[in-house]
GULO-644947 format. One line per 3 residues: their letters; for each residue x, y, z of C-alpha. Coordinates in steps of 0.02 Angstrom, whole numbers. Layout:
<sites>
A	X,Y,Z ~ ...
</sites>
This chain:
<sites>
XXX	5669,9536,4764 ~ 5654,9670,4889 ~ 5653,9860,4897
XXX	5739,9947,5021 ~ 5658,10114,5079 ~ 5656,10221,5227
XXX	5520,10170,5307 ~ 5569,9982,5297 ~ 5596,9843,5153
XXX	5462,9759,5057 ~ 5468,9583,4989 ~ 5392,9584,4813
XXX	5418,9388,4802 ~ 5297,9344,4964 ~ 5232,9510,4977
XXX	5278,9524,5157 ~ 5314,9700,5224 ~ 5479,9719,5348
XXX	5447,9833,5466 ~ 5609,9965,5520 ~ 5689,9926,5682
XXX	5599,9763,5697 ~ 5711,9589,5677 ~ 5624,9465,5592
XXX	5708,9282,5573 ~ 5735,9216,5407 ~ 5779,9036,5361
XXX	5840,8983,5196 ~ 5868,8795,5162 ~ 5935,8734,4987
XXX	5886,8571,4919 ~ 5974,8499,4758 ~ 5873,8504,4565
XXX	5980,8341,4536 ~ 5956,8206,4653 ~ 6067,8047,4698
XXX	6013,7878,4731 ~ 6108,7776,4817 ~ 6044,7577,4886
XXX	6002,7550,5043 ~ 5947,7366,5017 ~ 6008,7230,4888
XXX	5852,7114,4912 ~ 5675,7158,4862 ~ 5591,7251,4984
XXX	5398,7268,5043 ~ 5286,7371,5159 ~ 5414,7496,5214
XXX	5314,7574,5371 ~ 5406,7706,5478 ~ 5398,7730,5668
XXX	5312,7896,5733 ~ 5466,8022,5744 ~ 5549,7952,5578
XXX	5686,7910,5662 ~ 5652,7708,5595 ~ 5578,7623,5471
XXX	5521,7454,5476 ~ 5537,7349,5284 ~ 5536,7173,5243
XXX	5637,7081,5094 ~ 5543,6939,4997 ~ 5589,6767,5037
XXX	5728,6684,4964 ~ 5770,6518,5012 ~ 5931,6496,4938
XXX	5961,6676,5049 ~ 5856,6619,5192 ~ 5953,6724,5309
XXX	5922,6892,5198 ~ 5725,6863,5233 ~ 5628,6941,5359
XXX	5593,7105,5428 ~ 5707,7254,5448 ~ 5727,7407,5528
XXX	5846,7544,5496 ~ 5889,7709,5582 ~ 5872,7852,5493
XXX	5974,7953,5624 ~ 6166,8010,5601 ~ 6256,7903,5711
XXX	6439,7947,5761 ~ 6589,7886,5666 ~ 6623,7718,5691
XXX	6439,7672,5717 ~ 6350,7552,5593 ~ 6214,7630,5490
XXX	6177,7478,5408 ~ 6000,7397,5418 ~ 5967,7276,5552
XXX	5855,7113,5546 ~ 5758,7106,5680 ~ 5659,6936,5626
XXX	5673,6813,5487 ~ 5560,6705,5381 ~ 5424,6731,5246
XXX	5336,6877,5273 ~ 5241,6933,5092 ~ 5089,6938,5166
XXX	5122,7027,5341 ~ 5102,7197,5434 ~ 5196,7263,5536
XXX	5175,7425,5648 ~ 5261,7552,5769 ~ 5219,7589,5951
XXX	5185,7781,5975 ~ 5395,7770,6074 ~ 5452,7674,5911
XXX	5533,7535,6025 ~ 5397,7392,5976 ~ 5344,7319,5814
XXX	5168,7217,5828 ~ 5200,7102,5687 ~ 5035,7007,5615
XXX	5086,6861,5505 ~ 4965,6693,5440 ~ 5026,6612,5596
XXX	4977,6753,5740 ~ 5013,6911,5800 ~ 5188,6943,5888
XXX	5244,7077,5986 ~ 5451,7121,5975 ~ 5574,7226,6012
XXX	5625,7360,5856 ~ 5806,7359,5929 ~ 5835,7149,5938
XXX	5822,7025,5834 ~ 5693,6894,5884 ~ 5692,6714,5785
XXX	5543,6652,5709 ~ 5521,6502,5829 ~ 5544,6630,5971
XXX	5416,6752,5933 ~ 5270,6749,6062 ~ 5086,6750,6002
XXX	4991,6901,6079 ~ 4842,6862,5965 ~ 4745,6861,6113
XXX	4788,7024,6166 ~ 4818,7117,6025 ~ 4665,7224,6032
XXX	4724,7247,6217 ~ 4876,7313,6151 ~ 4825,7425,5999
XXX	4687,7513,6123 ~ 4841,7548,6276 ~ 4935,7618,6115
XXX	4813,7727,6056 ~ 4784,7790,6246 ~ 4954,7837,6230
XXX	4945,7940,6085 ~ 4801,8014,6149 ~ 4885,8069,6330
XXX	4994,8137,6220 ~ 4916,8238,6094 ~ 4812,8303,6245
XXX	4980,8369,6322 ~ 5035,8452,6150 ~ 4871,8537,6117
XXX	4828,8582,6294 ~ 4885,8769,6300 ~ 4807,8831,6139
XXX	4679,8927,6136 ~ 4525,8863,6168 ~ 4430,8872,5999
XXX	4592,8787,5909 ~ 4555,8646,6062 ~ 4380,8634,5999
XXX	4430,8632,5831 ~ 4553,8472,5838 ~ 4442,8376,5955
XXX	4299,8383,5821 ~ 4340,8404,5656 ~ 4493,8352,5609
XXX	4552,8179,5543 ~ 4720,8178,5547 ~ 4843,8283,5646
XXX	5023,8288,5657 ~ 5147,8408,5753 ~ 5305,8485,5670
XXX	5466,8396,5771 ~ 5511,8571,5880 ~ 5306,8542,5914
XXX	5290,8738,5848 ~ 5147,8694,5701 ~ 5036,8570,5645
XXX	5007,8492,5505 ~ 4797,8430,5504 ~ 4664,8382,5385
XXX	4474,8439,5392 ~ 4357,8301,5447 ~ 4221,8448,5421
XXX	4215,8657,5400 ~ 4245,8788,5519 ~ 4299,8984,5533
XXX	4421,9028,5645 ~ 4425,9191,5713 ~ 4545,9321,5712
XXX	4684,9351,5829 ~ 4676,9211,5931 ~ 4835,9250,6028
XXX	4916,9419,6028 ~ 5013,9467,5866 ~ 5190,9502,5904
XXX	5309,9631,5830 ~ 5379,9566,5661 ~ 5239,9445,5645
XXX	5209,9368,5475 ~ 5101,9435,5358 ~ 5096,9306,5235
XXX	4935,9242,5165 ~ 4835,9132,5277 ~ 4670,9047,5250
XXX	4551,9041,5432 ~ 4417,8935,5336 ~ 4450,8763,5341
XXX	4360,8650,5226 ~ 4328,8448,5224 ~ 4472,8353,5160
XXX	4589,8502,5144 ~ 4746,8497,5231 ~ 4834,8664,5333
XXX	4964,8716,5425 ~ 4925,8786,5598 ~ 5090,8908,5649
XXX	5043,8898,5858 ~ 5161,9041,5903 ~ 5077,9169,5774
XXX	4899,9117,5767 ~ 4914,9104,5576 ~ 4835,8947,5465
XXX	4898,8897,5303 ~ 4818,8791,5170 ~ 4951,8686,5115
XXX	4819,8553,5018 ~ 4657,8560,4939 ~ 4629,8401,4886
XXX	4657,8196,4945 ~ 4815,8169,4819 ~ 4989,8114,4882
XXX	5057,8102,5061 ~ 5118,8247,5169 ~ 5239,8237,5313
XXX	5361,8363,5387 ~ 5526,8366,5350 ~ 5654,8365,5493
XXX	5690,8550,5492 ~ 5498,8600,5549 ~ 5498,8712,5405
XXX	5468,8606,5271 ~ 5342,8483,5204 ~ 5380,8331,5109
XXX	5214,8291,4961 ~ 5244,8117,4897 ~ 5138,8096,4749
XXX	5139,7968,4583 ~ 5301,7987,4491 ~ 5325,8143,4598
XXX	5420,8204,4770 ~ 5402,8393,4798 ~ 5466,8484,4960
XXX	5366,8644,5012 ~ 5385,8788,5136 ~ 5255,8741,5282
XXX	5137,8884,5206 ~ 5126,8812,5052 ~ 5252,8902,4936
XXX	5414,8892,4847 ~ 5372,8705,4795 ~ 5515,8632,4737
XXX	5511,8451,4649 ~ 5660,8349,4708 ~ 5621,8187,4624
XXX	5533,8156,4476 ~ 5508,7974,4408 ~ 5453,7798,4462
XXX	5439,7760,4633 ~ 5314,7673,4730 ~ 5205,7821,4797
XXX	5185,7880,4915 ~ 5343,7781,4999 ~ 5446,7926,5035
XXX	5525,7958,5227 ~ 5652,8101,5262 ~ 5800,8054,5358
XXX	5814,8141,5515 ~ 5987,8229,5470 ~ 5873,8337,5334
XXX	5990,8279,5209 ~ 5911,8110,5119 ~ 5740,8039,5093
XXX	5712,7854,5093 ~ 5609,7794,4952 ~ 5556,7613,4881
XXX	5574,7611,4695 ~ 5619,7480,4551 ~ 5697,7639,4441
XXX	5583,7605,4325 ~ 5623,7440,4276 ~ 5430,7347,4289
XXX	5484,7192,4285 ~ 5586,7186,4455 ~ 5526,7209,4609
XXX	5567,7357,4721 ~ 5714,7389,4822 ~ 5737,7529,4944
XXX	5867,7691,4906 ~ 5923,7840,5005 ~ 5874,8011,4900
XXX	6009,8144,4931 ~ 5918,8302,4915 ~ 6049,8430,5007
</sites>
């Protein structure tokens, strides 16, 4: 609700005071109380592990010898593609891989596969035969350590121009960090406790005035808004999963028997799937649209398969 009044209008449902003469953007996004499922894969499906950006996600289906050639590992796009364009998963090896792993590069175009047999390094855009892959056992520690360089350079880039205490901040207490896709926020948990002060970078007109939190606690998880110096506390505790959703507004919580999508402060939750699924496999699709999640719809005698969510 808001009241309109001379001097301005005044939000009563976030409490946020809109100043006269000054424009402040607004963006609404809808999401549906009544989700769709619809299956993505026929076979049982395993591990589902997706690539940095979302924009793939790597799965494997159980072996099946009497469907040898619907075994392996997969990878499917979760990008719209233009008419005419498969969006159909691709195989990108085959054989028996139950008790494999399988990870990204930081650019999403390799998968380092570790299988019984040895570690294997392929392309996540080709399919490579099991009598073709190459062992990198050898160098696989080579590998992971020139990856992680990466995603260091990188992160270094990102947080470069903030202000120097936010700098400090990231570089010593914080676990985990993650960068909305338009790179404006950040999503981070507390490896340890620290104040930030006030005003770090100069308020502008129509800047938000919605509660913020500048004590960060262990294990709690926030929302750092770079372009108005304002940080959320969108977790308290270790429950669930938390990844942004595609619009850089939005937060995705995958918890047991529960997948809620939040504003990136931490309000107007919104539960878009509730029932069994294996937590906390849940992956937005880039177009904002769908999540991908691996559930047996509650049937505990089969195993999993994977299905797109339609939340929009």
């Amino acid at each position: 609700y808001v009241i309109i009044t001379k001097e301005g209008f005044y939000d009563l449902e976030k409490r946020l005071t809109i100043e006269k003469e000054v424009v402040t953007e607004a963006d609404a996004s809808l999401f549906r109380t009544a989700a769709s499922l619809t299956p993505l894969s026929f076979s049982p499906s395993i591990e589902p592990v997706a690539s940095p950006d979302f924009a793939k996600i790597a799965y494997a289906t159980l072996f099946d010898p009497s469907q040898p050639e619907k075994s392996g590992l997969w990878v499917i796009d979760t990008l719209n593609l233009p008419l005419g364009f498969s969006r159909d998963p691709r195989r990108i090896s085959d054989g028996d891989l139950k008790d494999a792993s399988w990870q990204f590069s930081p650019n999403g175009r390799e998968i380092l596969l570790t299988t019984k047999q040895g570690v294997f390094l392929m392309d996540s855009g080709n399919f490579t035969a099991q009598a073709e892959r190459v062992n990198v056992a050898s160098r696989k520690l080579e590998i992971l350590s020139t990856w992680e360089k990466e995603r260091e350079t990188k992160l270094n880039a990102q947080i470069r121009n903030l202000p120097d205490e936010i700098v400090d901040l990231f570089n010593r207490k914080i676990s985990q960090i993650l960068f909305s896709p338009d790179e404006k926020m950040i999503l981070y948990t507390a490896s340890g406790s620290a104040t930030l002060s006030q005003n770090l970078i100069k308020q502008l007109p129509g800047a938000s005035t919605q509660k913020q939190e500048r004590t960060v606690e262990e294990h709690h998880t926030y929302i750092y808004d770079i372009k108005e110096d304002r940080n959320f506390l969108v977790n308290d505790n270790l429950g669930g999963s938390l990844v942004w959703f595609p619009t850089s507004r939005h937060l995705i919580l995958a918890e047991e028997d529960k997948i809620t999508v939040m504003d990136y402060d931490g309000t107007n939750r919104q539960t878009v799937y509730s029932g069994s699924y294996v937590s906390p496999h849940a992956y937005p699709f880039v177009n904002t649209s769908k999540l991908l999640i691996l559930t047996n719809l509650g049937a505990n005698s089969s195993p999993p398969n994977l299905y797109s969510l339609s939340i929009k």
